[in-house]
PDB file of N, CA, C and O in Angstrom:
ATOM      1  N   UNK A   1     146.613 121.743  86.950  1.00  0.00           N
ATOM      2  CA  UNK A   1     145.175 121.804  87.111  1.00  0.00           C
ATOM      3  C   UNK A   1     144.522 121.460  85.769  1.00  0.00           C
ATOM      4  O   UNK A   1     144.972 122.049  84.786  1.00  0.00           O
ATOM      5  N   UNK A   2     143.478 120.548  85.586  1.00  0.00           N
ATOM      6  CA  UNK A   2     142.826 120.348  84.588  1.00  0.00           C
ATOM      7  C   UNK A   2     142.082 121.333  83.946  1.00  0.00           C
ATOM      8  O   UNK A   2     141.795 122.415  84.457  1.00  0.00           O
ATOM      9  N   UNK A   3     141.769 120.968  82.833  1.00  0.00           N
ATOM     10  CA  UNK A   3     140.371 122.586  82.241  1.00  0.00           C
ATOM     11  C   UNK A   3     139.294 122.279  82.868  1.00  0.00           C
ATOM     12  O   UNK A   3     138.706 123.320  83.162  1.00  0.00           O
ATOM     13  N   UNK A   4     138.829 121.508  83.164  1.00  0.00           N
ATOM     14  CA  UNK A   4     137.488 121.096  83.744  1.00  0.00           C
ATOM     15  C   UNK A   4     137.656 121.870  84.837  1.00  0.00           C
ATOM     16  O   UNK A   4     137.090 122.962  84.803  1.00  0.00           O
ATOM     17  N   UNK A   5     138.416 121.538  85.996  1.00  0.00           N
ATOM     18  CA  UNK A   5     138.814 122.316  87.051  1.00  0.00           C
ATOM     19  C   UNK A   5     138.584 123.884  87.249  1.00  0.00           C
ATOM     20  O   UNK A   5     137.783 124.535  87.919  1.00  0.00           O
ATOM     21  N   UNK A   6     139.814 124.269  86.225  1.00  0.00           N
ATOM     22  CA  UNK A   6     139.658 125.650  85.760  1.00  0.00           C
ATOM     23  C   UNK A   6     138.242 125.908  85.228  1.00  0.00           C
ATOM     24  O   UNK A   6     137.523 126.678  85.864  1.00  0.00           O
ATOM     25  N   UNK A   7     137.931 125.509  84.466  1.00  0.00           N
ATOM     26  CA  UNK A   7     136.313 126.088  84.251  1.00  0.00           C
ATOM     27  C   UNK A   7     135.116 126.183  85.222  1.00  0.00           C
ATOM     28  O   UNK A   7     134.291 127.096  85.196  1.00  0.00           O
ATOM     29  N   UNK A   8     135.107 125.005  86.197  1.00  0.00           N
ATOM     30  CA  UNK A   8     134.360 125.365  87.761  1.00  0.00           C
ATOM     31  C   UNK A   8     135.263 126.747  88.566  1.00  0.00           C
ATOM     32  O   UNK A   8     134.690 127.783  88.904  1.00  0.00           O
ATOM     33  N   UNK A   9     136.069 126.610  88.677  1.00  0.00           N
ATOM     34  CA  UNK A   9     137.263 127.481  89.449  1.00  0.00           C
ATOM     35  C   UNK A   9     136.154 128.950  89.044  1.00  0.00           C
ATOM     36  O   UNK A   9     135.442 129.482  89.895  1.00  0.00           O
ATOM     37  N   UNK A  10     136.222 129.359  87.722  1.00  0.00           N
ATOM     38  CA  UNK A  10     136.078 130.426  86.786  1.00  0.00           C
ATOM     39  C   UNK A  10     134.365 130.739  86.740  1.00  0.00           C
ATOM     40  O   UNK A  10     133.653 131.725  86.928  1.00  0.00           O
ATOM     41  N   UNK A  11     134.181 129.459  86.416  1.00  0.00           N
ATOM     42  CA  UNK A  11     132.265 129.877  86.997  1.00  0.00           C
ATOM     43  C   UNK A  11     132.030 130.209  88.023  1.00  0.00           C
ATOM     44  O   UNK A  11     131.622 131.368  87.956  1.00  0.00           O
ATOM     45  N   UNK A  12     132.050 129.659  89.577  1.00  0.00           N
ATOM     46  CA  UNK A  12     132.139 129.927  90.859  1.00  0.00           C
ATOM     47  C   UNK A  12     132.609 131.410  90.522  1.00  0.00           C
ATOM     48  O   UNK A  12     131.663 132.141  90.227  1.00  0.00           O
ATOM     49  N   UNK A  13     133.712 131.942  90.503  1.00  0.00           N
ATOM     50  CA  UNK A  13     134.247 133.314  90.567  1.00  0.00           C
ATOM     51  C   UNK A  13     132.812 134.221  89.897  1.00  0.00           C
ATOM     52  O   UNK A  13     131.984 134.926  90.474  1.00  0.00           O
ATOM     53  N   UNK A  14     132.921 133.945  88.853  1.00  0.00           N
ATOM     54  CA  UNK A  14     131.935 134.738  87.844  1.00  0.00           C
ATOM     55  C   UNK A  14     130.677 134.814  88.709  1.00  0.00           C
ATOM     56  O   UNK A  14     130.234 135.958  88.804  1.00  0.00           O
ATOM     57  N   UNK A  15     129.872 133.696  89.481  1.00  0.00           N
ATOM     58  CA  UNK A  15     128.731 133.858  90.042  1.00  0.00           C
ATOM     59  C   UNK A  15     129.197 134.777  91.212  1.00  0.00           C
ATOM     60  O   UNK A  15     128.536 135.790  91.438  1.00  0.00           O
ATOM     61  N   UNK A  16     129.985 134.570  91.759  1.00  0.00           N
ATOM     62  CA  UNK A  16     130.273 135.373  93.231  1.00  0.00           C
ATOM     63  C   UNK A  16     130.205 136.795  92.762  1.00  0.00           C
ATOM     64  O   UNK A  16     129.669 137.523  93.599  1.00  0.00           O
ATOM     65  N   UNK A  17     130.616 137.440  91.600  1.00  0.00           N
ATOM     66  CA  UNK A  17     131.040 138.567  91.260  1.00  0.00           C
ATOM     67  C   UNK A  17     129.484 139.224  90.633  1.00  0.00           C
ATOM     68  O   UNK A  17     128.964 140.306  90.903  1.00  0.00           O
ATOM     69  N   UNK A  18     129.081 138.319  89.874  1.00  0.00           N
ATOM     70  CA  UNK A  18     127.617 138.758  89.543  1.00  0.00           C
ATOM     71  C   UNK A  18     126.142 138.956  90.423  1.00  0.00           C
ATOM     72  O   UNK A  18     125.252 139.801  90.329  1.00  0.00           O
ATOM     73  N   UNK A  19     126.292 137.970  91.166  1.00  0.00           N
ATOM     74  CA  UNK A  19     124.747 137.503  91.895  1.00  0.00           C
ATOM     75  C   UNK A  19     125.334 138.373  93.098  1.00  0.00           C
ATOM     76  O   UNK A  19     126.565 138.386  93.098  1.00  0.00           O
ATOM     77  N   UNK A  20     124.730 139.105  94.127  1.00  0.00           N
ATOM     78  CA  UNK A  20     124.910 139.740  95.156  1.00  0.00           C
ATOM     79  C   UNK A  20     123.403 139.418  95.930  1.00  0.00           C
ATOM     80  O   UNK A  20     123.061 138.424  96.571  1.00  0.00           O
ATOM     81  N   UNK A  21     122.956 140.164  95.733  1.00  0.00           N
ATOM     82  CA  UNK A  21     121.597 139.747  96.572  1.00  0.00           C
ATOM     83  C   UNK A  21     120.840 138.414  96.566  1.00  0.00           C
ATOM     84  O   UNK A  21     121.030 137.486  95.779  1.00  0.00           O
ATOM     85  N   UNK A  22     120.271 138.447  97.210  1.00  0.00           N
ATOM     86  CA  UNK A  22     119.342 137.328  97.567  1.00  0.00           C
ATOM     87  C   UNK A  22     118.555 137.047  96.503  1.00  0.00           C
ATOM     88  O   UNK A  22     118.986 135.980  96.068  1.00  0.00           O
ATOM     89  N   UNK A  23     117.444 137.481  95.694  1.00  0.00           N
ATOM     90  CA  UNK A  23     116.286 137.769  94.761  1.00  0.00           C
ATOM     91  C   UNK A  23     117.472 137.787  93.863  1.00  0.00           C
ATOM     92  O   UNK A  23     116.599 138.452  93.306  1.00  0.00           O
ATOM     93  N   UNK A  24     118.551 137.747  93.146  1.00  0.00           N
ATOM     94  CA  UNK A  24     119.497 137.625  92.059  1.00  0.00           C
ATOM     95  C   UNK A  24     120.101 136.366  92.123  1.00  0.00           C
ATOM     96  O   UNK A  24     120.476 135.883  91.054  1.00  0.00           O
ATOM     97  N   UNK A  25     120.312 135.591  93.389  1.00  0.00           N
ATOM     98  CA  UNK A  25     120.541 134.273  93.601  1.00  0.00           C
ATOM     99  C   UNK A  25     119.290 133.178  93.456  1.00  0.00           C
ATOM    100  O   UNK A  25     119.507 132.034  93.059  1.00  0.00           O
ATOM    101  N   UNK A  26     118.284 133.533  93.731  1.00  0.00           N
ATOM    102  CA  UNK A  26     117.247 132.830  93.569  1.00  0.00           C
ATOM    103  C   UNK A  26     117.087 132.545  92.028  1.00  0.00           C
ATOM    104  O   UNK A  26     116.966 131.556  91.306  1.00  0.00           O
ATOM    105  N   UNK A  27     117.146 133.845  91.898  1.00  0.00           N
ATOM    106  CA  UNK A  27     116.748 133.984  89.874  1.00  0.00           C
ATOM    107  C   UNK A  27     117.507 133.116  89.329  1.00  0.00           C
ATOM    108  O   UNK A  27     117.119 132.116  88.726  1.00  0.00           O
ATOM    109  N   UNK A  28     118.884 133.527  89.553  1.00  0.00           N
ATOM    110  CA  UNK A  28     120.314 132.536  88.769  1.00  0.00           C
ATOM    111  C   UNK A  28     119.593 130.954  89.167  1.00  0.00           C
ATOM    112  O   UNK A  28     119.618 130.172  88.216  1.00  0.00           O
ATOM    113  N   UNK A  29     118.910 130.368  90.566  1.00  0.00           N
ATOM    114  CA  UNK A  29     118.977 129.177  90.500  1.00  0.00           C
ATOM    115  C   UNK A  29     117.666 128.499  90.374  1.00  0.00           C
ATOM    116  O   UNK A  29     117.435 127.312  90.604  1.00  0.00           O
ATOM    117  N   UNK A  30     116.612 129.660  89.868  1.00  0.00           N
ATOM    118  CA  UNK A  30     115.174 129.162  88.849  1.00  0.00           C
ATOM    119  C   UNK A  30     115.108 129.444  88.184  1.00  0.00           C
ATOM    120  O   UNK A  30     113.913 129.320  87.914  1.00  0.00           O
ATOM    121  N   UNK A  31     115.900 130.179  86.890  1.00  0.00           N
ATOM    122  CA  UNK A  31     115.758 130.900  85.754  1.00  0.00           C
ATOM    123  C   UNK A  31     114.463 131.674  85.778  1.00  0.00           C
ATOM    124  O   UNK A  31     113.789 131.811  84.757  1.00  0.00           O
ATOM    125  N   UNK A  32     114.082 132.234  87.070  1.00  0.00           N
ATOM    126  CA  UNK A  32     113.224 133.270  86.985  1.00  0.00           C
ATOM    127  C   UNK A  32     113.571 134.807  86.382  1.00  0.00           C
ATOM    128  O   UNK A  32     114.623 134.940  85.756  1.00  0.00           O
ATOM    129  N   UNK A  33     112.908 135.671  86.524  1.00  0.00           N
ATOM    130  CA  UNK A  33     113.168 137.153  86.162  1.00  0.00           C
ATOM    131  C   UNK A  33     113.092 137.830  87.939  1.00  0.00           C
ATOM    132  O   UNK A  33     112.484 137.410  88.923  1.00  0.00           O
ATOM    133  N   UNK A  34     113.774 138.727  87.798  1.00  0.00           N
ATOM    134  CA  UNK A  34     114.306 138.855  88.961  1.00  0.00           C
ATOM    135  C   UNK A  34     113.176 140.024  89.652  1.00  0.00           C
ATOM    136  O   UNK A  34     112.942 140.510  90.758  1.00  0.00           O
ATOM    137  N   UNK A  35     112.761 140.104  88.521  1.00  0.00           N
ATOM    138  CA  UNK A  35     111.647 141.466  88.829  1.00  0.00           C
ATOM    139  C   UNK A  35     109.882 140.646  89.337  1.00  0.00           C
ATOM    140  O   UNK A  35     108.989 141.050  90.081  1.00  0.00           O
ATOM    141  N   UNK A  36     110.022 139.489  88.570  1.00  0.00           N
ATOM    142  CA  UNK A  36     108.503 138.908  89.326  1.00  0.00           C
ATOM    143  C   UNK A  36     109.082 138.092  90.273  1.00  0.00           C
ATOM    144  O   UNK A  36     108.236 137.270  90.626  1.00  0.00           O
ATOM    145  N   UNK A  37     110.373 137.896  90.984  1.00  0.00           N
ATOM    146  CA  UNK A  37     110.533 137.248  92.289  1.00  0.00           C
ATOM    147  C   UNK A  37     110.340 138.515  93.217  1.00  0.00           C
ATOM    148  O   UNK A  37     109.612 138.479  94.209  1.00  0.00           O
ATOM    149  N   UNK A  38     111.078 139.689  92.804  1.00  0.00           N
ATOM    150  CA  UNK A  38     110.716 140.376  93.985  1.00  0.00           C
ATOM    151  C   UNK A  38     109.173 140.892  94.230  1.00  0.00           C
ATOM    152  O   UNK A  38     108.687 141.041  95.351  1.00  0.00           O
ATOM    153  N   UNK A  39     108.356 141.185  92.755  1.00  0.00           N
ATOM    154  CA  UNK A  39     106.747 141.196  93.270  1.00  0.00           C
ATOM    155  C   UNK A  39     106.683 139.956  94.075  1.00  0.00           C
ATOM    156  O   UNK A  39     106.929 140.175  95.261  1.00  0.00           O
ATOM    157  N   UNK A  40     106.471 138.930  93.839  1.00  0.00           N
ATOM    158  CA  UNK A  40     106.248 138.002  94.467  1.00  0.00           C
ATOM    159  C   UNK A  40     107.065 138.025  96.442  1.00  0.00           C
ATOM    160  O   UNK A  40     106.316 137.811  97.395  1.00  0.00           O
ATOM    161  N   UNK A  41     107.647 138.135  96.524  1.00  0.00           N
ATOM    162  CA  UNK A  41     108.621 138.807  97.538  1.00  0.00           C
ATOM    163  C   UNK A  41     107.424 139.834  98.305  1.00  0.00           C
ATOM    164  O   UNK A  41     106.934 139.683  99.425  1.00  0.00           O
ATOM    165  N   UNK A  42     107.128 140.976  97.240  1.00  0.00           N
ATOM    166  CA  UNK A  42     106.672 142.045  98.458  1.00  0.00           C
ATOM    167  C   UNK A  42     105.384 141.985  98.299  1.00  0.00           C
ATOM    168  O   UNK A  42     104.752 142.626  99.139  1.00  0.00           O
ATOM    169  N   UNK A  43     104.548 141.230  97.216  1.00  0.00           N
ATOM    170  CA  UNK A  43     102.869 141.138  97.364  1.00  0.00           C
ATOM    171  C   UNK A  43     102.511 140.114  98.654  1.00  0.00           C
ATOM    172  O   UNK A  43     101.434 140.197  99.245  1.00  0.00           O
ATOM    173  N   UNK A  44     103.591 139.102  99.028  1.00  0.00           N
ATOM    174  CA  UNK A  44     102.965 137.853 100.084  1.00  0.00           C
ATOM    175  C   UNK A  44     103.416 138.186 101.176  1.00  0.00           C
ATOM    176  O   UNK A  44     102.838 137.668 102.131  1.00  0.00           O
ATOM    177  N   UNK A  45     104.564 139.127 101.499  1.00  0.00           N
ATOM    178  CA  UNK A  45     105.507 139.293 102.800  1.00  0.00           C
ATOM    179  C   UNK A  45     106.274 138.485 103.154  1.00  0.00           C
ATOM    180  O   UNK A  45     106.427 138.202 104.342  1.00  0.00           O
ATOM    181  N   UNK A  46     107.144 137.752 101.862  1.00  0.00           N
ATOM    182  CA  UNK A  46     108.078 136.444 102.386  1.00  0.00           C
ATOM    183  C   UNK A  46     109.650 136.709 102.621  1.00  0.00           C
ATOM    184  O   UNK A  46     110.407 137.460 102.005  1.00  0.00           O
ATOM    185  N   UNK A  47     109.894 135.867 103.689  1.00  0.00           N
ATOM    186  CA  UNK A  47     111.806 136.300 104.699  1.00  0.00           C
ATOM    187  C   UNK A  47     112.290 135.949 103.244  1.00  0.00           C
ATOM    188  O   UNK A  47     112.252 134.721 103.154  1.00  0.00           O
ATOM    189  N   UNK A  48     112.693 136.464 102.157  1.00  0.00           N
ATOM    190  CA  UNK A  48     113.720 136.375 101.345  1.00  0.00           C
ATOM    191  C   UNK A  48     114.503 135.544 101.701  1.00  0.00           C
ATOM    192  O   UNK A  48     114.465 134.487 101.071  1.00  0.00           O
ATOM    193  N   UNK A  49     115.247 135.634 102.530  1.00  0.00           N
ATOM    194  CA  UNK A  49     116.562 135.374 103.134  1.00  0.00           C
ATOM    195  C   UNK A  49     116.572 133.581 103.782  1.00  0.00           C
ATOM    196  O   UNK A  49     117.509 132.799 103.944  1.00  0.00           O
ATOM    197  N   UNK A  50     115.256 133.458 103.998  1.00  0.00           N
ATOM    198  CA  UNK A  50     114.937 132.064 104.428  1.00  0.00           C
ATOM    199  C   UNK A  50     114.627 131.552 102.876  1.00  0.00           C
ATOM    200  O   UNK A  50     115.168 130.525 102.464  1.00  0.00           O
ATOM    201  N   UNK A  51     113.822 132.245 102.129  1.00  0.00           N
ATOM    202  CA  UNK A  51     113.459 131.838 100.599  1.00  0.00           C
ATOM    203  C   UNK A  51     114.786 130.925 100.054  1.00  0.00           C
ATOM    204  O   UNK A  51     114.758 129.734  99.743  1.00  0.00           O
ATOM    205  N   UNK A  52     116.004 131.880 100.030  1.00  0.00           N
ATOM    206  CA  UNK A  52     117.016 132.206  99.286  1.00  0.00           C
ATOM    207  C   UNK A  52     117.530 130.317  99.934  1.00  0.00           C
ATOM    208  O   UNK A  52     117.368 129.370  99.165  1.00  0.00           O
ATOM    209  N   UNK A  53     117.947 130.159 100.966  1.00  0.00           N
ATOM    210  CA  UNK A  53     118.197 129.198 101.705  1.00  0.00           C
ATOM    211  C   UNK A  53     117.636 128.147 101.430  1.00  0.00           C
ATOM    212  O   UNK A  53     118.345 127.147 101.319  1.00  0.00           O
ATOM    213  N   UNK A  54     116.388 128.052 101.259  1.00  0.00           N
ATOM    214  CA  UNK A  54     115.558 127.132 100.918  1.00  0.00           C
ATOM    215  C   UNK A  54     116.211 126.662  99.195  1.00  0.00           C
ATOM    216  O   UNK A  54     116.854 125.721  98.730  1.00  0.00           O
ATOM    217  N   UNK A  55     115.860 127.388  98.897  1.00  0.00           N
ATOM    218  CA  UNK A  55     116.047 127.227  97.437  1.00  0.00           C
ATOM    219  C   UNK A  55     117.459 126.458  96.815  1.00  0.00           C
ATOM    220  O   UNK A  55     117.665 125.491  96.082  1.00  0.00           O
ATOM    221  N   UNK A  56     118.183 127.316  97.438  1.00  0.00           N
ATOM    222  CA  UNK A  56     119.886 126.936  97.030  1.00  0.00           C
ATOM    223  C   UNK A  56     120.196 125.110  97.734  1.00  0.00           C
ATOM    224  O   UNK A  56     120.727 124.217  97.074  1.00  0.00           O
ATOM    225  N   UNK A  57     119.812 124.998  98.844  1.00  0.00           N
ATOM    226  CA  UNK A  57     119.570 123.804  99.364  1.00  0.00           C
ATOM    227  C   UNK A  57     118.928 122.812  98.598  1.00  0.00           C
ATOM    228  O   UNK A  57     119.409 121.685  98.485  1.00  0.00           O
ATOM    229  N   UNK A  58     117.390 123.313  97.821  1.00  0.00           N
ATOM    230  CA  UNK A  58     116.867 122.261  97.308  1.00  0.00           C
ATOM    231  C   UNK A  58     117.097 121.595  96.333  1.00  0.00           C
ATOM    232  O   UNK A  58     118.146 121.911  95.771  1.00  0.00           O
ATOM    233  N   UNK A  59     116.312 120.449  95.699  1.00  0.00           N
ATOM    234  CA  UNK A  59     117.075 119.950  94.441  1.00  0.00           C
ATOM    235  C   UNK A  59     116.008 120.570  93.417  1.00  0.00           C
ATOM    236  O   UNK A  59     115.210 121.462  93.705  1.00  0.00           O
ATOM    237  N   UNK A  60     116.153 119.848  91.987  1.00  0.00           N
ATOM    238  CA  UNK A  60     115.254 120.662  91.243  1.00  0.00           C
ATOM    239  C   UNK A  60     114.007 120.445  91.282  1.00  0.00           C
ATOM    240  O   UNK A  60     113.528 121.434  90.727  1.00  0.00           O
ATOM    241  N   UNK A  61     113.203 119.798  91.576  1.00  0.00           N
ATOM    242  CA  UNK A  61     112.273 119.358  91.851  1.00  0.00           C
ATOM    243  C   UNK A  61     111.382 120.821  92.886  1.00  0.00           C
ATOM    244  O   UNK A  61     110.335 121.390  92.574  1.00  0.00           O
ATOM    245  N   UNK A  62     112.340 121.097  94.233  1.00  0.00           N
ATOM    246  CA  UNK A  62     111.861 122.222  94.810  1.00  0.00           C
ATOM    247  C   UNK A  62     111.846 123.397  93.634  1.00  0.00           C
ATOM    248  O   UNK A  62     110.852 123.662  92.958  1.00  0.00           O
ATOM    249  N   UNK A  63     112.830 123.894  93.549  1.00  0.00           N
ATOM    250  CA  UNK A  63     113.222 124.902  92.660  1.00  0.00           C
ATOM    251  C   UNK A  63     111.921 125.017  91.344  1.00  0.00           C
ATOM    252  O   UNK A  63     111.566 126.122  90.933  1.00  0.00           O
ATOM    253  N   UNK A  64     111.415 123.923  90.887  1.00  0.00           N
ATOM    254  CA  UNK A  64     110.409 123.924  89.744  1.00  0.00           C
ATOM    255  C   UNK A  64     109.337 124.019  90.131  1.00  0.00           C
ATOM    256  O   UNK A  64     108.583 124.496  89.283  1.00  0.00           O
ATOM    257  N   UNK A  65     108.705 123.686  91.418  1.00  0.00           N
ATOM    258  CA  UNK A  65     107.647 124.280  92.677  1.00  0.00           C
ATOM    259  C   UNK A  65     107.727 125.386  92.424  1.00  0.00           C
ATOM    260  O   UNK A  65     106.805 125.865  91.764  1.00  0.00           O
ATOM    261  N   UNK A  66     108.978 126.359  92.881  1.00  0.00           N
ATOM    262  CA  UNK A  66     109.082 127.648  93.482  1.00  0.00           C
ATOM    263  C   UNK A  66     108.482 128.547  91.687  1.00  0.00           C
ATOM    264  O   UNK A  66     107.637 129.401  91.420  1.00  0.00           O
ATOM    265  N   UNK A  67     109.316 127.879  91.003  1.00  0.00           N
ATOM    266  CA  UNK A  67     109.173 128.957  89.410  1.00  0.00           C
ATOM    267  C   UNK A  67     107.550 128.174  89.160  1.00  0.00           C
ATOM    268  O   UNK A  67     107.017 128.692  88.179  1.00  0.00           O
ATOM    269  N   UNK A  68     106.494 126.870  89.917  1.00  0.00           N
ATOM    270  CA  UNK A  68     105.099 126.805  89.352  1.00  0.00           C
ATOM    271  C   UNK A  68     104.954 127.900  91.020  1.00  0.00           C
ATOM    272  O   UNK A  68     106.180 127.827  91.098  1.00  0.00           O
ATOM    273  N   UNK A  69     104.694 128.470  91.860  1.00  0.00           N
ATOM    274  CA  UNK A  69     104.508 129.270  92.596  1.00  0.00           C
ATOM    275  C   UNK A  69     104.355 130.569  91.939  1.00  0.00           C
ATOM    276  O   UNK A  69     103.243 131.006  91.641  1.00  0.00           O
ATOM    277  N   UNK A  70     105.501 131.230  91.694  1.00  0.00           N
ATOM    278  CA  UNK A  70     105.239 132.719  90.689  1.00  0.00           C
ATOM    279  C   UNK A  70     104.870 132.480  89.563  1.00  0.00           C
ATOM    280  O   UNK A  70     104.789 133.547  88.955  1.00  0.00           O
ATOM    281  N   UNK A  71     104.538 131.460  88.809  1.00  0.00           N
ATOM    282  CA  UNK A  71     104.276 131.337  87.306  1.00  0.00           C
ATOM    283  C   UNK A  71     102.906 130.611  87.045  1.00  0.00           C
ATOM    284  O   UNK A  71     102.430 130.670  85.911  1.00  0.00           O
ATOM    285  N   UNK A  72     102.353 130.036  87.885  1.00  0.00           N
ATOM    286  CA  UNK A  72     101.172 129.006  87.558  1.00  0.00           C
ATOM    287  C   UNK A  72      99.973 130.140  87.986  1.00  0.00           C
ATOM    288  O   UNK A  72     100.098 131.278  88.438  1.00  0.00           O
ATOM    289  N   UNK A  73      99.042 129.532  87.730  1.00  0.00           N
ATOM    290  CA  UNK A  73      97.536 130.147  87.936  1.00  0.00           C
ATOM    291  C   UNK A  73      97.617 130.322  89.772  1.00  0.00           C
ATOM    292  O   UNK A  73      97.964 129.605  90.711  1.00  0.00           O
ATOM    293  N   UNK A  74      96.952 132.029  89.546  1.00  0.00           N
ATOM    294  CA  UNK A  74      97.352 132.739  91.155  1.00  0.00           C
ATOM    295  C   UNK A  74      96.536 131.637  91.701  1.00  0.00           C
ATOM    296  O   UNK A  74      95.976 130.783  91.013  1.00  0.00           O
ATOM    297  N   UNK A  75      96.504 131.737  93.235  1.00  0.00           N
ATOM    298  CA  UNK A  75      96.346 130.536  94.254  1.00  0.00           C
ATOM    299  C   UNK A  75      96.732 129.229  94.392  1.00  0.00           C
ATOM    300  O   UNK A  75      96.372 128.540  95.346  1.00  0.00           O
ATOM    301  N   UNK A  76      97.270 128.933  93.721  1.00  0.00           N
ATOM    302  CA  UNK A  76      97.898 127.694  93.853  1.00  0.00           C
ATOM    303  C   UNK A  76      98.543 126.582  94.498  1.00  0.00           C
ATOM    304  O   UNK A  76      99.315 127.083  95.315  1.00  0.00           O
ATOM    305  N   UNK A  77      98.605 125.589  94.537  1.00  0.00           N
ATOM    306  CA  UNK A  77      98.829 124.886  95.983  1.00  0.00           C
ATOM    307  C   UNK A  77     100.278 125.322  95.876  1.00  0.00           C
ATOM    308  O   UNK A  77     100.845 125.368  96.968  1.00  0.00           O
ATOM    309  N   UNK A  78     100.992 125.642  94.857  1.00  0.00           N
ATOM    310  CA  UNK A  78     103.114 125.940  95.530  1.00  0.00           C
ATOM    311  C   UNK A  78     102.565 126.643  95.733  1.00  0.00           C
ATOM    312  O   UNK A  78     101.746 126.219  96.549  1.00  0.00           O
ATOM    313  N   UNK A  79     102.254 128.444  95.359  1.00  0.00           N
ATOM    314  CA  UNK A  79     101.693 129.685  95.535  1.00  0.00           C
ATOM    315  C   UNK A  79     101.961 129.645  97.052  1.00  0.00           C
ATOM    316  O   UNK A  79     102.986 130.042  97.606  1.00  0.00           O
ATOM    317  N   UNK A  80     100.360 128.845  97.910  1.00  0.00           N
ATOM    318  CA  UNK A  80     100.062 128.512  99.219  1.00  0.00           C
ATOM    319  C   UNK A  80     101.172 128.077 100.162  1.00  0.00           C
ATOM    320  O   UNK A  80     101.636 128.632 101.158  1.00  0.00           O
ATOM    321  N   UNK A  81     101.489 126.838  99.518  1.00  0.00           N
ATOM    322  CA  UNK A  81     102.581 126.586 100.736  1.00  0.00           C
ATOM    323  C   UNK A  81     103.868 127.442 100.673  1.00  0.00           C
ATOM    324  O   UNK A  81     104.412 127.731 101.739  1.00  0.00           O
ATOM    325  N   UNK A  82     104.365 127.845  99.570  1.00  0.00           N
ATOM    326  CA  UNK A  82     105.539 128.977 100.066  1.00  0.00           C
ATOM    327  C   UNK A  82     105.261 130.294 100.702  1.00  0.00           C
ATOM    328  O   UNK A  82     106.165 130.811 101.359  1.00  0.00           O
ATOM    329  N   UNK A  83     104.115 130.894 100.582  1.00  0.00           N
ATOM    330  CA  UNK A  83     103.299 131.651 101.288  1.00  0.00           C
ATOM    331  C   UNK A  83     103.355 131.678 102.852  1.00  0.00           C
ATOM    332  O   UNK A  83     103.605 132.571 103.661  1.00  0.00           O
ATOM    333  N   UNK A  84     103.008 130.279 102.971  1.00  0.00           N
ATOM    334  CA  UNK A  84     102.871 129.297 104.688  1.00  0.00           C
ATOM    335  C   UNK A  84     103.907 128.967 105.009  1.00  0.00           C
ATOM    336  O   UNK A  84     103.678 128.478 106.115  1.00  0.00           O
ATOM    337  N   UNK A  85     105.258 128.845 104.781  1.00  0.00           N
ATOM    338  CA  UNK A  85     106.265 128.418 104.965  1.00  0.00           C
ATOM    339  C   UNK A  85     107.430 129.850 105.192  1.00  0.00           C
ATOM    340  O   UNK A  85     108.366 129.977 105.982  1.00  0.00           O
ATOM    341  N   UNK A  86     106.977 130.635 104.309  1.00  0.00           N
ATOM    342  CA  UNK A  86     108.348 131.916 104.376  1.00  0.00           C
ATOM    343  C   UNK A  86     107.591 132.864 104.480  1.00  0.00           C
ATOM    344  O   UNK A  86     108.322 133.841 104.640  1.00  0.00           O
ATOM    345  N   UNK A  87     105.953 133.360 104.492  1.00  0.00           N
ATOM    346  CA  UNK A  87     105.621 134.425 104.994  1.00  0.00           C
ATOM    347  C   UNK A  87     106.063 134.840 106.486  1.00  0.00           C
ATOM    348  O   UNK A  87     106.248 134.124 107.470  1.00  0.00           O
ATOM    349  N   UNK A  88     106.194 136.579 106.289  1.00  0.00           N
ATOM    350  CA  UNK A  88     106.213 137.099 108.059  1.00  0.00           C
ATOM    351  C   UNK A  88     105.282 137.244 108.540  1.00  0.00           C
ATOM    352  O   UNK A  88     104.340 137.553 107.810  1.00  0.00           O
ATOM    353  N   UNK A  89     105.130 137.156 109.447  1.00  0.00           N
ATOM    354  CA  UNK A  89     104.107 137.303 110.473  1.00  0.00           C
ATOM    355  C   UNK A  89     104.045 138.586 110.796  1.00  0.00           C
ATOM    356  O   UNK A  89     103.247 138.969 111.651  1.00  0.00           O
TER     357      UNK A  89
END
């Protein structure tokens, strides 16, 4: 096995072992803080779990939406549409 190999092999492990929840996976893949995803989470009423999905799926481009959503000036057009998209009803 190559080191390159081994070193994905070893990261993969390390994330599986660290990230558990949903709002800790998101964070790891916007370099957010894990504490203003979950305000953000329980001030709008959004399915996490669809969030989480979304996110890991997208490329960076989404992902830099999601961190101008919790980070840009409140109301905002990301703000809005992730709001409209993963709020519960």
């Amino acid at each position: 096995m190559k080191t390159s190999e081994l070193r994905k092999l070893i990261r993969e492990e390390i994330k599986k072992i660290i990230i558990e929840s949903p709002i800790d996976q998101i964070a790891y893949n916007t370099g957010l803080r894990s504490q203003a995803i979950q305000n953000f989470i329980e001030k709008n009423k959004i399915d996490v779990v669809k969030l989480n999905r979304y996110i890991q799926k997208s490329n960076l481009r989404g992902r830099m939406d999601f961190s101008t959503a919790i980070s840009g000036k409140p109301d905002n057009k990301f703000e809005k549409y992730f709001i409209e998209k993963f709020g519960v009803k």
